[in-house]
Legacy VTK file of the C-alpha trace (Angstrom):
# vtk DataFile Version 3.0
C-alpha trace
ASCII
DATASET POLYDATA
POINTS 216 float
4.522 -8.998 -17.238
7.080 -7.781 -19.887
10.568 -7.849 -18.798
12.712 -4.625 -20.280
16.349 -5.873 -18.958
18.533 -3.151 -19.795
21.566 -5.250 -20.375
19.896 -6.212 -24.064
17.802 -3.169 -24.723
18.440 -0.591 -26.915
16.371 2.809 -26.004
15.271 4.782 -29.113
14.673 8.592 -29.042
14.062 10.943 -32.189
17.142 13.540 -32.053
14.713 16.476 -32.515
12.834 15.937 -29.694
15.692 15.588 -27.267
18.051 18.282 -28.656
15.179 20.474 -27.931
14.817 19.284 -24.139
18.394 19.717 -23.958
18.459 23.266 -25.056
15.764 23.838 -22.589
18.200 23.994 -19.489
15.237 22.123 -17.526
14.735 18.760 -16.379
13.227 15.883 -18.417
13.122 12.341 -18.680
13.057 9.377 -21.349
11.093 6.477 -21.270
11.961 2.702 -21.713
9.599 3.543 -25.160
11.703 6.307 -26.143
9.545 9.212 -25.855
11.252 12.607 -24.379
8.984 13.816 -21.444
8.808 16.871 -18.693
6.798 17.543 -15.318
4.167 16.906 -14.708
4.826 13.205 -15.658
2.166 10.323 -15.100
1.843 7.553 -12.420
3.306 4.707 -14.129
6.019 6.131 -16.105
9.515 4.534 -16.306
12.775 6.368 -16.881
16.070 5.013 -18.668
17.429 8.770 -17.905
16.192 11.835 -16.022
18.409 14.972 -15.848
19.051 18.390 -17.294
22.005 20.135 -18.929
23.468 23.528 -18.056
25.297 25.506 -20.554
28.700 26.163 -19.726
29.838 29.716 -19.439
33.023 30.376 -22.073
35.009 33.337 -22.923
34.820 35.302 -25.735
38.702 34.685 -26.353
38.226 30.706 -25.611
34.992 29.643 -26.791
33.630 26.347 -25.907
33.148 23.904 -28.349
29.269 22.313 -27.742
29.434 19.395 -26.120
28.248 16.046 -27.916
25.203 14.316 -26.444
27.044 11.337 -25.874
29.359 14.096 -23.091
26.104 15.448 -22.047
25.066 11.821 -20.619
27.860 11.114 -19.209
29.991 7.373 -18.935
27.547 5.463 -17.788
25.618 5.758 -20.654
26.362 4.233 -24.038
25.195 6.997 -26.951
24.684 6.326 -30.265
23.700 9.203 -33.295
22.394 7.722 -36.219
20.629 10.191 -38.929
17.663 11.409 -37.130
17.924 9.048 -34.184
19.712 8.699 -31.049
20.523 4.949 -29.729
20.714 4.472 -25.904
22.017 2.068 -23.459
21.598 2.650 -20.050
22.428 -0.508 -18.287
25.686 0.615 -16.601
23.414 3.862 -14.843
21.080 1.134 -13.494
21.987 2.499 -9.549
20.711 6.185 -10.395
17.557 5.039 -12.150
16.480 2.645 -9.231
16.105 5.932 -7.045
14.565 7.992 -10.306
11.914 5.181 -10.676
11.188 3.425 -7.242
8.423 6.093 -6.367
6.214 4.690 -9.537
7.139 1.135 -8.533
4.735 -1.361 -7.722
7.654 -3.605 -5.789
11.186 -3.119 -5.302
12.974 -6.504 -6.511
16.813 -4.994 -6.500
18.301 -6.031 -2.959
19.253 -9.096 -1.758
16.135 -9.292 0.673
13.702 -9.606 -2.347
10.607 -7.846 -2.319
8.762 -6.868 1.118
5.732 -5.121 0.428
3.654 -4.162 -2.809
3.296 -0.404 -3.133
-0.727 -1.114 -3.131
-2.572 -1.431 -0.058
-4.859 -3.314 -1.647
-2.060 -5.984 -2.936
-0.191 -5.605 0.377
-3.262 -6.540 1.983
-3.417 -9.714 0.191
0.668 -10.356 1.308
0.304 -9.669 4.730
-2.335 -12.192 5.295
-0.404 -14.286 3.055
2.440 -14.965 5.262
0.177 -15.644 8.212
0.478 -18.920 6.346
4.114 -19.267 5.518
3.264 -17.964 1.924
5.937 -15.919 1.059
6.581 -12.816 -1.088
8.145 -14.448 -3.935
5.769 -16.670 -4.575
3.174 -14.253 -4.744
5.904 -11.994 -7.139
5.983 -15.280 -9.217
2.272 -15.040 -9.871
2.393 -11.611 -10.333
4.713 -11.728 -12.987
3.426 -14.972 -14.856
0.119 -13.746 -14.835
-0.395 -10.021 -14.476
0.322 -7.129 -16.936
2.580 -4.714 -16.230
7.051 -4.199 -17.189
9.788 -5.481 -15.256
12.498 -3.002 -15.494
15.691 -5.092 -14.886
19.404 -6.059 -15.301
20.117 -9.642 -15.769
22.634 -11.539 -17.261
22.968 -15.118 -17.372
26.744 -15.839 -16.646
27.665 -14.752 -13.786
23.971 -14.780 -12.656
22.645 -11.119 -11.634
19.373 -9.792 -11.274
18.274 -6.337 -10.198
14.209 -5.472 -10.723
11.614 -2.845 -10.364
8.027 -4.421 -11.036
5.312 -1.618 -12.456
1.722 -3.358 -12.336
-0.723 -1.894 -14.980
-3.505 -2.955 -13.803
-3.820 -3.150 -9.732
-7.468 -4.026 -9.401
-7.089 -6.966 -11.884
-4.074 -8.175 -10.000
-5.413 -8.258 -6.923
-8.204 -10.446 -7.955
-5.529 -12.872 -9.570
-3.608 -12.731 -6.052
-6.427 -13.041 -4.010
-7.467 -15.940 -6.031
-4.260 -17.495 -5.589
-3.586 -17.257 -2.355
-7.027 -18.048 -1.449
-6.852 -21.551 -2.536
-2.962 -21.915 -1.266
-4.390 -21.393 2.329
-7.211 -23.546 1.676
-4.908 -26.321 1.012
-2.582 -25.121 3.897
-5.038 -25.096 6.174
-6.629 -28.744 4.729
-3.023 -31.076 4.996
-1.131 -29.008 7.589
-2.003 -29.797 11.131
-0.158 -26.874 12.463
-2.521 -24.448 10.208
-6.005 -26.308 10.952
-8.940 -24.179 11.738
-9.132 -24.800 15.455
-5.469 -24.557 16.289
-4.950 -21.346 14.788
-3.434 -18.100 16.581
-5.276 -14.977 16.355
-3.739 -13.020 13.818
-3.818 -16.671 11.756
-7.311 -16.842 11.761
-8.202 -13.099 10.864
-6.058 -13.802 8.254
-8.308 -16.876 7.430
-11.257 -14.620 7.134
-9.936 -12.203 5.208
-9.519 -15.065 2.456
-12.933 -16.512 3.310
-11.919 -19.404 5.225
-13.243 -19.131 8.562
LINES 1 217
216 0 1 2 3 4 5 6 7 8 9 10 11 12 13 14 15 16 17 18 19 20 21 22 23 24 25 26 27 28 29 30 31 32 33 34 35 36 37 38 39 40 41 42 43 44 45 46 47 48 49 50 51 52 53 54 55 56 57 58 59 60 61 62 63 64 65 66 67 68 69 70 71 72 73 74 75 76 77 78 79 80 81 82 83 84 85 86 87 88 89 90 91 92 93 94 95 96 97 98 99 100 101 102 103 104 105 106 107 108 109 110 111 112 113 114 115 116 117 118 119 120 121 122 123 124 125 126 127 128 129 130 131 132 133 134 135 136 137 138 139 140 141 142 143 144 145 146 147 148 149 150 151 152 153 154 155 156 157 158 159 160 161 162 163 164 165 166 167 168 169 170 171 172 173 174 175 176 177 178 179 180 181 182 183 184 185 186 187 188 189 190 191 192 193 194 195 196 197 198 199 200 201 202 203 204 205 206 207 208 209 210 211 212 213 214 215
């Protein structure tokens, strides 16, 4: 998977494009790539910003002066105008967009739980039976993310350490195989050199979970 950690990137949007959804009055929404998008939007989209702006009413005897689009964003995000493009930096609204972007998400990676469950039934199939053998979720993110395709969408900064992720798998068929795969032969050895998981001493639920890997 690519990682997009907001703390380094730099979110480029042609001015046109957004001045226009601003004028609009209605809501829209940028992606990590840049591009300025409205409802309906698709399935695996991911926002740096999602929002509308109102015009302010003014007086004809105290006119408003137009706001900047720097004011329209707000302080938590860091706006740059240059020509016919508009820089963005969005790390500091990273809160916000976890809610704006954890329906697409294939795993939520931003408490300090770690991830739970995998959006997928299919993958969260493979988990569940996973831990029926004391495999746990971040090994199986691990793979995931060494392995798979798909984005990150993170903040993470070295010193002090801090991480905060939303995983987005492209492909969920393909990773699913790869899990399976994986945890398929992890059991197999599990099951092979620990006496507690051998094939006749396991509980119920531990040897479904067996089968559903093909083990029993």
């Amino acid at each position: 998977m690519k990682k997009f950690n907001l703390f380094k990137e730099i979110i480029v949007v042609q001015k046109t494009d957004l001045l226009k959804a601003i004028n609009t009055s209605k809501e829209f929404s940028i992606t990590i790539s840049g591009e300025v998008k409205h409802e309906p939007y698709a399935e695996h989209d991911i926002f740096i910003f999602q929002g509308k702006y109102t015009t302010q009413k003014s007086s004809v005897l105290m006119p408003k002066p137009a706001p900047s689009i720097a004011e329209i964003f707000g302080k938590n995000y860091q706006i740059v105008e240059d020509e016919e493009r508009v820089l963005i930096k969005a790390f500091s609204n990273w809160q916000a967009l976890i809610g704006v972007n954890l329906p697409r998400a294939s795993y939520d990676d931003t408490t300090g739980d770690g991830v739970s469950e995998f959006s997928s039934s299919k993958i969260e199939d493979i988990g569940w039976n996973a831990t029926e053998f004391a495999i746990k979720y971040r090994e199986l993110v691990e793979v995931i993310e060494a392995n798979c395709e798909g984005t990150l969408l993170c903040i993470e900064q070295e010193s002090p350490y801090q991480f905060s992720g939303l995983g987005f798998i492209k492909d969920e068929e393909k990773t699913a195989q790869i899990l399976y795969a994986h945890c398929q032969k992890r059991v197999k050895e599990i099951m092979l050199n620990d006496d507690a998981y051998a094939l006749e001493t396991l509980t119920d639920d531990e040897l479904e979970a067996a089968e559903f890997f093909k083990l029993a």
